[in-house]
Backbone atoms as SQL, in Angstrom:
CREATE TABLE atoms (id INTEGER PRIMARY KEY, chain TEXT, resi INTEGER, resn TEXT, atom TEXT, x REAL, y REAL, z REAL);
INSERT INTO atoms VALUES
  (1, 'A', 1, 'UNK', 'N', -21.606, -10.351, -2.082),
  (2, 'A', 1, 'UNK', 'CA', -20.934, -9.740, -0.958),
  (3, 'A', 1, 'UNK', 'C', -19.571, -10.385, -0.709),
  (4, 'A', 2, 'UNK', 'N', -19.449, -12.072, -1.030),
  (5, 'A', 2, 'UNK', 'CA', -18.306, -12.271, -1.055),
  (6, 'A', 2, 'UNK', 'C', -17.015, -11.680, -1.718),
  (7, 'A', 3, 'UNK', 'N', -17.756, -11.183, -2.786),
  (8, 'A', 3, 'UNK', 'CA', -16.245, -10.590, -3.595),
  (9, 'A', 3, 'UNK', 'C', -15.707, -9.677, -3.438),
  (10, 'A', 4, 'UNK', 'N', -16.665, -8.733, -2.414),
  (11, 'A', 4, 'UNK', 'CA', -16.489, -7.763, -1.786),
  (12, 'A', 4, 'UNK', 'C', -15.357, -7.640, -1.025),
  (13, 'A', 5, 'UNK', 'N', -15.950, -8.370, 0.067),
  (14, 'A', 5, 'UNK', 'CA', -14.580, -9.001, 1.316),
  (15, 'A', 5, 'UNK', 'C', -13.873, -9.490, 0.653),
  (16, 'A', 6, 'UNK', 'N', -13.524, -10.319, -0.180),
  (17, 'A', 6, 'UNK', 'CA', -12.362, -10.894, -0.951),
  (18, 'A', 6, 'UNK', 'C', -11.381, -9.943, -1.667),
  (19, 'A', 7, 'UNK', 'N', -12.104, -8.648, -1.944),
  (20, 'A', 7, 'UNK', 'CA', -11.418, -7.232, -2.828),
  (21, 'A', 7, 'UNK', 'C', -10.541, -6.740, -1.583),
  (22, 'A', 8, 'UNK', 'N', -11.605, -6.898, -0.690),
  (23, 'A', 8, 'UNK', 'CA', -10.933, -5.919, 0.815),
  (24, 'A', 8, 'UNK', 'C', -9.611, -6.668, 1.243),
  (25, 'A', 9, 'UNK', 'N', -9.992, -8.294, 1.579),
  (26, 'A', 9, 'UNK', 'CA', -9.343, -8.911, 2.112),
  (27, 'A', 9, 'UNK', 'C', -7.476, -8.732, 1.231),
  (28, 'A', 10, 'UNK', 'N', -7.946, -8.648, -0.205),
  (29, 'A', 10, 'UNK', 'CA', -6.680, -8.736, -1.062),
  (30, 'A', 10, 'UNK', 'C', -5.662, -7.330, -0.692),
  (31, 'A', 11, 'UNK', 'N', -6.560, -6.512, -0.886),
  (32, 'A', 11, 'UNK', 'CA', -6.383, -4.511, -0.532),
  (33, 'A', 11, 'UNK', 'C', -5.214, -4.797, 0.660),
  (34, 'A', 12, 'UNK', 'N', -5.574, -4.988, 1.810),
  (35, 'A', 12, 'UNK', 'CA', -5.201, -4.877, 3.163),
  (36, 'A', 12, 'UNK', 'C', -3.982, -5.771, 3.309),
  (37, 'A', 13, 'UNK', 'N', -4.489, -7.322, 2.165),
  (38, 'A', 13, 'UNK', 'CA', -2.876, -8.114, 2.766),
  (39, 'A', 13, 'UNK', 'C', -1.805, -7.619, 1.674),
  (40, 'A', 14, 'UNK', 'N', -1.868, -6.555, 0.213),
  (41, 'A', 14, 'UNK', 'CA', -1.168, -6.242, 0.231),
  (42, 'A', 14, 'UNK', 'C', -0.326, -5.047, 0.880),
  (43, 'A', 15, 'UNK', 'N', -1.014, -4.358, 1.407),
  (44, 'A', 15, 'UNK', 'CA', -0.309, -3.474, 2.360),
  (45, 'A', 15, 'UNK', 'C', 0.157, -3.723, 3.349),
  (46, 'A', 16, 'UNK', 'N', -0.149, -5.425, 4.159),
  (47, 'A', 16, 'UNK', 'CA', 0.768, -5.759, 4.758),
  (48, 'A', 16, 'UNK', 'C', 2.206, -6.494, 4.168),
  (49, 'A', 17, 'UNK', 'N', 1.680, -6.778, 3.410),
  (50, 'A', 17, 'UNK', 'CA', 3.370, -7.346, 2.539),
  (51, 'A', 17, 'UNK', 'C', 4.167, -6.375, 2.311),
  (52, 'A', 18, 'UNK', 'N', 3.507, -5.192, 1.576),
  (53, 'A', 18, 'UNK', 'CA', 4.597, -4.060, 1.489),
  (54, 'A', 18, 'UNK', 'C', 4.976, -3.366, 2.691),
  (55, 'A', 19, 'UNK', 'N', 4.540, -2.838, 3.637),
  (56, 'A', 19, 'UNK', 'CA', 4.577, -3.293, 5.154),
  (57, 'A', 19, 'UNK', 'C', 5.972, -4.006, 5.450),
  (58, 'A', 20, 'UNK', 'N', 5.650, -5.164, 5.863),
  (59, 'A', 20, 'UNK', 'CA', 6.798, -6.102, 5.602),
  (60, 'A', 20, 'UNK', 'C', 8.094, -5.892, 4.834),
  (61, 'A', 21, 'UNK', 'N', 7.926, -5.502, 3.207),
  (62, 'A', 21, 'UNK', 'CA', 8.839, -5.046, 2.429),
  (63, 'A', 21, 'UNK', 'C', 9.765, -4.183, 2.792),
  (64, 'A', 22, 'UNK', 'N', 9.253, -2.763, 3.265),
  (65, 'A', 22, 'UNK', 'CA', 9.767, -1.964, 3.546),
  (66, 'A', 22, 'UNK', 'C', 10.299, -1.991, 5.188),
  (67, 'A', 23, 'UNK', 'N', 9.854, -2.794, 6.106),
  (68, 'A', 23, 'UNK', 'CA', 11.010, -2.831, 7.112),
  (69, 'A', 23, 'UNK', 'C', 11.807, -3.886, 7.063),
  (70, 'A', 24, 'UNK', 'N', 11.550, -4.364, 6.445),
  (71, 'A', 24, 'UNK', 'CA', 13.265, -5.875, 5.373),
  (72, 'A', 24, 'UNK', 'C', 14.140, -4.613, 4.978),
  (73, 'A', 25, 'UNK', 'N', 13.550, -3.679, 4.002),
  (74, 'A', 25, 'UNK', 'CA', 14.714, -3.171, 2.972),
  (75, 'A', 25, 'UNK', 'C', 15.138, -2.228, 3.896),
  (76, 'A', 26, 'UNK', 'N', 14.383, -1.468, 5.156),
  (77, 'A', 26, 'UNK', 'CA', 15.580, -0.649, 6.354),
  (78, 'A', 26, 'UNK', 'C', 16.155, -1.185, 7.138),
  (79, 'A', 27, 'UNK', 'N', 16.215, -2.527, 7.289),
  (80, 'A', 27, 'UNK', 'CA', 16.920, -3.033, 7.630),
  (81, 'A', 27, 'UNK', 'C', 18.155, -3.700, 7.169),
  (82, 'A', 28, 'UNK', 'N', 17.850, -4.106, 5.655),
  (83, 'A', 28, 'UNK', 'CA', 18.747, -4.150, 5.001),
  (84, 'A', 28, 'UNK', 'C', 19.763, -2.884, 4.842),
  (85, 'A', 29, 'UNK', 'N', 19.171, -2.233, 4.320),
  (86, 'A', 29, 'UNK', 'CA', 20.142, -0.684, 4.112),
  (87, 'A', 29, 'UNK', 'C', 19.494, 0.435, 4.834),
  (88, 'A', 30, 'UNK', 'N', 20.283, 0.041, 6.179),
  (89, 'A', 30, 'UNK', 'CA', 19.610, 1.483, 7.090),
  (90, 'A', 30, 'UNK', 'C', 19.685, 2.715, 6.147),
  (91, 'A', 31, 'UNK', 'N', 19.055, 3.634, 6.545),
  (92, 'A', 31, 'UNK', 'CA', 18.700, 5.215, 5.973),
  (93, 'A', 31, 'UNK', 'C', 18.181, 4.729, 4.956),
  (94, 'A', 32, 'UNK', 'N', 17.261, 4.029, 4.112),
  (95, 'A', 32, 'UNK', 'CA', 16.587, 3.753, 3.123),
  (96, 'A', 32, 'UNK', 'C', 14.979, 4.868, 3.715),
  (97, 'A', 33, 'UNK', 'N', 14.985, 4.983, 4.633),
  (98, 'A', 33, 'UNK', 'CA', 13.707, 6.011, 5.374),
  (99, 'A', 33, 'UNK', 'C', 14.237, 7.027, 5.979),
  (100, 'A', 34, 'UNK', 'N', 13.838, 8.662, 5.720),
  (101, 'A', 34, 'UNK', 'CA', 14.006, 10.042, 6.424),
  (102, 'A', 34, 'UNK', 'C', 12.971, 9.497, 8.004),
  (103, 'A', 35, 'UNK', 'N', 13.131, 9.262, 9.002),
  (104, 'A', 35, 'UNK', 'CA', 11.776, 9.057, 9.620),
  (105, 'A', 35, 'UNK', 'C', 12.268, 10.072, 11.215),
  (106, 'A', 36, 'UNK', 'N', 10.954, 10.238, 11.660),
  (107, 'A', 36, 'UNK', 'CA', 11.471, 11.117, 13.107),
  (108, 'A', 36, 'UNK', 'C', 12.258, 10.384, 14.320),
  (109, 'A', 37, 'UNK', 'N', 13.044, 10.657, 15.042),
  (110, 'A', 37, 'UNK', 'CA', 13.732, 10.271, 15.739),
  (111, 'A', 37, 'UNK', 'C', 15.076, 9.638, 15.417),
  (112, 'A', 38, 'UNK', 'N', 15.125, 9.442, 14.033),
  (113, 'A', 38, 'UNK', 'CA', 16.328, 8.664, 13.007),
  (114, 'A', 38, 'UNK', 'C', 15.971, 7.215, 13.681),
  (115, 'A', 39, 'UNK', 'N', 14.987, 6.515, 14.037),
  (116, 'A', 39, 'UNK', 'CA', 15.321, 5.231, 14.729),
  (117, 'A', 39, 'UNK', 'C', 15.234, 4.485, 13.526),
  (118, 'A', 40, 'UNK', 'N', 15.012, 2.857, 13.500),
  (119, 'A', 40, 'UNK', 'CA', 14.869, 2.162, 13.029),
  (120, 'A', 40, 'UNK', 'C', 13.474, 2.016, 12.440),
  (121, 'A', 41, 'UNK', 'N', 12.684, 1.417, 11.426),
  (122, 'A', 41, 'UNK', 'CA', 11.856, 1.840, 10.844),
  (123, 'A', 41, 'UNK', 'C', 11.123, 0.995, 11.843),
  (124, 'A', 42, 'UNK', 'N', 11.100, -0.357, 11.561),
  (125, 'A', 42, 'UNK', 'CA', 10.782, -1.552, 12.278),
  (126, 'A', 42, 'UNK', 'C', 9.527, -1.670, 11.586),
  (127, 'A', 43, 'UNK', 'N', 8.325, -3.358, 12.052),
  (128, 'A', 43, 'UNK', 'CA', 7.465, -3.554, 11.275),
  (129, 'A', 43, 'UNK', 'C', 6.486, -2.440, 11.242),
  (130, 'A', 44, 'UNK', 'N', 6.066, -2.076, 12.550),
  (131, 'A', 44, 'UNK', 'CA', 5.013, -1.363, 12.710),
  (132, 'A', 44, 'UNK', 'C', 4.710, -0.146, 11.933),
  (133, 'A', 45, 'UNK', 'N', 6.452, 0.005, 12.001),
  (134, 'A', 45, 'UNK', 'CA', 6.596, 1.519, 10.874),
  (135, 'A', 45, 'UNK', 'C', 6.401, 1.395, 9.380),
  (136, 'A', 46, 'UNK', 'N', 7.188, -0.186, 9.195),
  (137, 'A', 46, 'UNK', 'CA', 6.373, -0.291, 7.697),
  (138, 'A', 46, 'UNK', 'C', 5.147, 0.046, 7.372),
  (139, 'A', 47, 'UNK', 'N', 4.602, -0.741, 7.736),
  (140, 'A', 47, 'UNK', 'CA', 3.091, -1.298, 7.813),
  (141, 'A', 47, 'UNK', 'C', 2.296, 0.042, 7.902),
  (142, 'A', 48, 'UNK', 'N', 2.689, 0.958, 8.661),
  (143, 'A', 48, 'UNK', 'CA', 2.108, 2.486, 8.339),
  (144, 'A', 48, 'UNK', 'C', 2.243, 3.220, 7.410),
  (145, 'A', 49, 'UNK', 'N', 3.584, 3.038, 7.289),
  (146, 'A', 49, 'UNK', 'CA', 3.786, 3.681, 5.841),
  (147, 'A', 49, 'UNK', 'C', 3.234, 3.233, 4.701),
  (148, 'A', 50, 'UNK', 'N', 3.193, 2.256, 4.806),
  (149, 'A', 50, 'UNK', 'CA', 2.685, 1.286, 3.563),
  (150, 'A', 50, 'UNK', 'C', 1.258, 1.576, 2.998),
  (151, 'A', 51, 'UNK', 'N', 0.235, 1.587, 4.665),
  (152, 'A', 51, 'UNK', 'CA', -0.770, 1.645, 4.265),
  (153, 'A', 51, 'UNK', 'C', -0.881, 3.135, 3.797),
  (154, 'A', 52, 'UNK', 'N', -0.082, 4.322, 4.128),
  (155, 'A', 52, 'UNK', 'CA', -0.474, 5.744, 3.753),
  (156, 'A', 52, 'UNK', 'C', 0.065, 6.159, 2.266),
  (157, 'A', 53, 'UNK', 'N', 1.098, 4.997, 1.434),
  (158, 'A', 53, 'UNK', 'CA', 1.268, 5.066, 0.652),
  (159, 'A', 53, 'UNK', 'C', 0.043, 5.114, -0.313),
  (160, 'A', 54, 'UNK', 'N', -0.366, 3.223, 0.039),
  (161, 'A', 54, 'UNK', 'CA', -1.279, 2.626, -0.656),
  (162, 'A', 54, 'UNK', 'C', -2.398, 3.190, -1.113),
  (163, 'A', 55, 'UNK', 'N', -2.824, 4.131, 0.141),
  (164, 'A', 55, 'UNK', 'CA', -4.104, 4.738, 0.344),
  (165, 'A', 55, 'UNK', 'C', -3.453, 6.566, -0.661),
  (166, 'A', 56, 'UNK', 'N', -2.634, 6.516, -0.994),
  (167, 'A', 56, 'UNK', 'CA', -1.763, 8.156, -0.972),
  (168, 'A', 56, 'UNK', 'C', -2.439, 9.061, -0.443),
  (169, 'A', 57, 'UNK', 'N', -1.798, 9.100, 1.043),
  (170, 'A', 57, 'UNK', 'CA', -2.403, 10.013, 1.684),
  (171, 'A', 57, 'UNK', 'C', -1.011, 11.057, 1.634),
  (172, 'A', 58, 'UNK', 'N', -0.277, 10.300, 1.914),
  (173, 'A', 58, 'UNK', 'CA', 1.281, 11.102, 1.491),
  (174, 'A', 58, 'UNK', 'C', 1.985, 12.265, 3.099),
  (175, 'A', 59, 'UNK', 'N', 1.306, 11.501, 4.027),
  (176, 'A', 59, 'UNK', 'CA', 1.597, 12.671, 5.560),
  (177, 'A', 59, 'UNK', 'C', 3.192, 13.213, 5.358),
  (178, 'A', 60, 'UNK', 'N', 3.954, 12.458, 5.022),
  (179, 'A', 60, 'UNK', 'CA', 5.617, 12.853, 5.424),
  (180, 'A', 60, 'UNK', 'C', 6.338, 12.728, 6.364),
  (181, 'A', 61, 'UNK', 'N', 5.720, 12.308, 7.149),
  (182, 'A', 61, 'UNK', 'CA', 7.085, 11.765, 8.507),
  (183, 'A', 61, 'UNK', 'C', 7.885, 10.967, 8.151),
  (184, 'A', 62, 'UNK', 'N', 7.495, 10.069, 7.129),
  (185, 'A', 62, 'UNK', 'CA', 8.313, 8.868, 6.564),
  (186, 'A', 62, 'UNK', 'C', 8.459, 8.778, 5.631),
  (187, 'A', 63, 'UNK', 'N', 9.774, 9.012, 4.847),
  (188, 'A', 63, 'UNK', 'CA', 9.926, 9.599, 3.169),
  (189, 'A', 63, 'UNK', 'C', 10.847, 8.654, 2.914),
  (190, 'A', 64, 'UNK', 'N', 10.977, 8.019, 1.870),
  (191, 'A', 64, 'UNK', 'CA', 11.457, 7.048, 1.271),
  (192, 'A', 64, 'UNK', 'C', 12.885, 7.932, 0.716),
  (193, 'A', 65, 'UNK', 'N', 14.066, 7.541, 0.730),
  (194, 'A', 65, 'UNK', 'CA', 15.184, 8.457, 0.484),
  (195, 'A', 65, 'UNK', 'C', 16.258, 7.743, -0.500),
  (196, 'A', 66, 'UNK', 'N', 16.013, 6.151, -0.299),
  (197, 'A', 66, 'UNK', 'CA', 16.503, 5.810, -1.264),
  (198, 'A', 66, 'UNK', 'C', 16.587, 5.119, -2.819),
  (199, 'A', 67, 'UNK', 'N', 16.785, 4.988, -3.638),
  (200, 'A', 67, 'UNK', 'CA', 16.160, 4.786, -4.687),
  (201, 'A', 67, 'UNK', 'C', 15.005, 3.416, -4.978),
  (202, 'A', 68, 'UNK', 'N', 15.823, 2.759, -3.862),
  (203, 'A', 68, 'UNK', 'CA', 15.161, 1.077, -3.984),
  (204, 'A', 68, 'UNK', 'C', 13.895, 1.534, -3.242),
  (205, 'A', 69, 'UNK', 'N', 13.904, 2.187, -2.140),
  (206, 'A', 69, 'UNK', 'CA', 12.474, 2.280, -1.257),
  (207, 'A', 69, 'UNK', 'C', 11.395, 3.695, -1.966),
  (208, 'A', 70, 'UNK', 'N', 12.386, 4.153, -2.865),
  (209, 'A', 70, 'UNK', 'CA', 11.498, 5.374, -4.034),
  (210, 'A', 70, 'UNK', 'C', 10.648, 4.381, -4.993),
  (211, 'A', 71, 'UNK', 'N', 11.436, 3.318, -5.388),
  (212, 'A', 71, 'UNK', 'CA', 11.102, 2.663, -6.419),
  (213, 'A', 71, 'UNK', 'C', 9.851, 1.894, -5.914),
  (214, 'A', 72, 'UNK', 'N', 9.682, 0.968, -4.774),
  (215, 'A', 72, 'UNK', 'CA', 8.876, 0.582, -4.250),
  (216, 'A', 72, 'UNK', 'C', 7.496, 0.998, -3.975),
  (217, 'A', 73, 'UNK', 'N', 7.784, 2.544, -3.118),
  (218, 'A', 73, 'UNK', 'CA', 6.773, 3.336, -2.823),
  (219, 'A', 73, 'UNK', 'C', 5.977, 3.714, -4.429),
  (220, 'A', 74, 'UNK', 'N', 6.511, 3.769, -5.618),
  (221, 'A', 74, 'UNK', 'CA', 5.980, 3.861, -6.354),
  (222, 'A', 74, 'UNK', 'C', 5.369, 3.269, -6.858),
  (223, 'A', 75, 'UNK', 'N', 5.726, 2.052, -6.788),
  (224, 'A', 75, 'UNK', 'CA', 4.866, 0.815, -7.387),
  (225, 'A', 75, 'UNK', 'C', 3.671, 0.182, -6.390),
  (226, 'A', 76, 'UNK', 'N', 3.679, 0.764, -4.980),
  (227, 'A', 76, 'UNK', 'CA', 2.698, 0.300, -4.355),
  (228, 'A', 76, 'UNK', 'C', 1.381, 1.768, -4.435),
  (229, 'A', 77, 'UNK', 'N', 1.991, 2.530, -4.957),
  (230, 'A', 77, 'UNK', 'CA', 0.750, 3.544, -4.741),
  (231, 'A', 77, 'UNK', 'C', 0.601, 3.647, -6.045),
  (232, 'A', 78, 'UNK', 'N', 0.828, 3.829, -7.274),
  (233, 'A', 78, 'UNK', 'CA', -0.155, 3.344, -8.564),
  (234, 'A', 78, 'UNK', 'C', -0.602, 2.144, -8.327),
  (235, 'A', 79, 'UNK', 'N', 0.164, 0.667, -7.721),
  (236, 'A', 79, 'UNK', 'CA', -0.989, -0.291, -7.649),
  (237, 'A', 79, 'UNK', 'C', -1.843, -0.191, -6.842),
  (238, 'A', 80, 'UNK', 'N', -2.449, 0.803, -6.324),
  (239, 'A', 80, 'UNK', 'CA', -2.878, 0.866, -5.127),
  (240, 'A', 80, 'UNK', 'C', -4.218, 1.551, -5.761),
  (241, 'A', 81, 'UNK', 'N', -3.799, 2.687, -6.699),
  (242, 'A', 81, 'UNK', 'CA', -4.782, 3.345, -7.205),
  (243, 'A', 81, 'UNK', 'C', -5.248, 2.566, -8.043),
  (244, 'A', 82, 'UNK', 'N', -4.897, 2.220, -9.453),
  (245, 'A', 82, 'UNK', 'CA', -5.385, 0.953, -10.337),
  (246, 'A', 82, 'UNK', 'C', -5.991, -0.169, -9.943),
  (247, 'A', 83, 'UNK', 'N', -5.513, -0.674, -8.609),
  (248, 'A', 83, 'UNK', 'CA', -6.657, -1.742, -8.105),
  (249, 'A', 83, 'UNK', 'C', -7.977, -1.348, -7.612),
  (250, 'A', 84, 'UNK', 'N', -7.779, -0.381, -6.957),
  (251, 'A', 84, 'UNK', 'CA', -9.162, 0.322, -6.090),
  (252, 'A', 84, 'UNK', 'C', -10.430, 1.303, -7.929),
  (253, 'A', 85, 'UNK', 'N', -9.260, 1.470, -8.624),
  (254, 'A', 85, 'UNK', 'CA', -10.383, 1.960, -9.763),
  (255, 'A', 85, 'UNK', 'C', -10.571, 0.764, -10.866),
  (256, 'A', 86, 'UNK', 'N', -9.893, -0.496, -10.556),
  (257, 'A', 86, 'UNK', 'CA', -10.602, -1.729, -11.716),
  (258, 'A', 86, 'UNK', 'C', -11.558, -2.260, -10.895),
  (259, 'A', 87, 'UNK', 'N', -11.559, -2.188, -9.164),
  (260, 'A', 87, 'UNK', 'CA', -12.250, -3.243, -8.343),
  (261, 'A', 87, 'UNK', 'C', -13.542, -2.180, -8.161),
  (262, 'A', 88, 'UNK', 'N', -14.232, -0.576, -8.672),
  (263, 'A', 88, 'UNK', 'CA', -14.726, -0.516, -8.473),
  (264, 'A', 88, 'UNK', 'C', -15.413, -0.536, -9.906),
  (265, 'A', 89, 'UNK', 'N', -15.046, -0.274, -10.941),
  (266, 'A', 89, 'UNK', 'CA', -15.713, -0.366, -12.019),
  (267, 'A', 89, 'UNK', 'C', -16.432, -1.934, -12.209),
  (268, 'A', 90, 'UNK', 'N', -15.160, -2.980, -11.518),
  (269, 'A', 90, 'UNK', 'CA', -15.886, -4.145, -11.781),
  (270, 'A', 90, 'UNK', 'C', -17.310, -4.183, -10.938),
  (271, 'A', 91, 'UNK', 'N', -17.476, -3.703, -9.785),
  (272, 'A', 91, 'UNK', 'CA', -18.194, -3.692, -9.028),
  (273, 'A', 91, 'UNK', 'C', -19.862, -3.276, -9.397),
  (274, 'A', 92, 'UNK', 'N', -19.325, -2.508, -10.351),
  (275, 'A', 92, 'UNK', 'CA', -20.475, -1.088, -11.138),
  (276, 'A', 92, 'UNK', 'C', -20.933, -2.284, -12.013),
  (277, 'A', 93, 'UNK', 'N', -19.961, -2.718, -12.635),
  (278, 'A', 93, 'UNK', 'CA', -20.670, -3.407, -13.821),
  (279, 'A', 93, 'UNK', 'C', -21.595, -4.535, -13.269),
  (280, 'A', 94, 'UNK', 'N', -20.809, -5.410, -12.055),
  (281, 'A', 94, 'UNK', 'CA', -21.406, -6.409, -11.508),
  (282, 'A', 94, 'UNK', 'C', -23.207, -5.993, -10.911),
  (283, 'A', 95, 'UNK', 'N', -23.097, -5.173, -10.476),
  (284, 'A', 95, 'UNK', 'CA', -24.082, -4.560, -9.555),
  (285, 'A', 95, 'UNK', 'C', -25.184, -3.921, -11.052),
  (286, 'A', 96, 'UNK', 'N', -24.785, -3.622, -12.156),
  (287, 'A', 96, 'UNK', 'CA', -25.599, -3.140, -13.409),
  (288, 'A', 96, 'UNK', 'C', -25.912, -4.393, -13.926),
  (289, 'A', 97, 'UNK', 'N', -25.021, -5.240, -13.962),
  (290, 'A', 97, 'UNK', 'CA', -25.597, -6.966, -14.590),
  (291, 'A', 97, 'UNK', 'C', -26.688, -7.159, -13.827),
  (292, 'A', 98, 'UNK', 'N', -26.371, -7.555, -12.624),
  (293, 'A', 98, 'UNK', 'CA', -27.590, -7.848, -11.407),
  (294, 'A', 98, 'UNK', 'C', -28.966, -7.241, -11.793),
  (295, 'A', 99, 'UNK', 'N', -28.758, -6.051, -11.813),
  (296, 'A', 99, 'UNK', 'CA', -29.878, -4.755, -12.155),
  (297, 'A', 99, 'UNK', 'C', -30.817, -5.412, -12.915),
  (298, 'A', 100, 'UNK', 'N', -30.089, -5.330, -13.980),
  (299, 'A', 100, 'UNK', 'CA', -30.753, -5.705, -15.981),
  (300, 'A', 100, 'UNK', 'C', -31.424, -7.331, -15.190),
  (301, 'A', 101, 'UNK', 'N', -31.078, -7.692, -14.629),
  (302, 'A', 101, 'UNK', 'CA', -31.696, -9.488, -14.731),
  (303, 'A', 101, 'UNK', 'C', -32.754, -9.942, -13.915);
């Protein structure tokens, strides 16, 4: 069960880093985000986006517009998918070892 929470625990703090990432880089280069109200992205807004990336749920209020925050969003939602399908196969196998013994 520990490795469980430890999969989760990893999942979640990278979506807060990218989170993080992405209200550094609108702040760095405002309009790096289409978002409603034109405001500022700020953390909170990262951190949402991040996680709807991660998860690709893909809503659209918050669209990545510039190449650096295109580039990003891309690399957090294939890693996002590739981690969640190695951490469950490992899981399968772990849980089939167990089985057999």
């Amino acid at each position: 069960m520990d490795r469980v929470f430890a999969a989760l625990d990893t999942y979640l703090l990278v979506g807060l880093i990218f989170g993080v990432a992405y209200s550094l880089l609108d702040q760095a280069w405002p309009g790096s985000f289409a978002k409603p109200l034109d405001t500022d992205l700020g953390l909170e807004g990262g951190v949402y986006f991040s996680f709807v990336t991660l998860a690709t749920l893909g809503y659209g209020d918050v669209v990545p517009v510039s190449d650096v925050a295109r580039g990003l969003a891309i690399l957090e939602s294939v890693a996002g998918q590739l981690y969640l399908a190695v951490l469950v196969a490992r899981l399968v196998a772990l849980y089939g070892w167990q089985s057999r013994s």
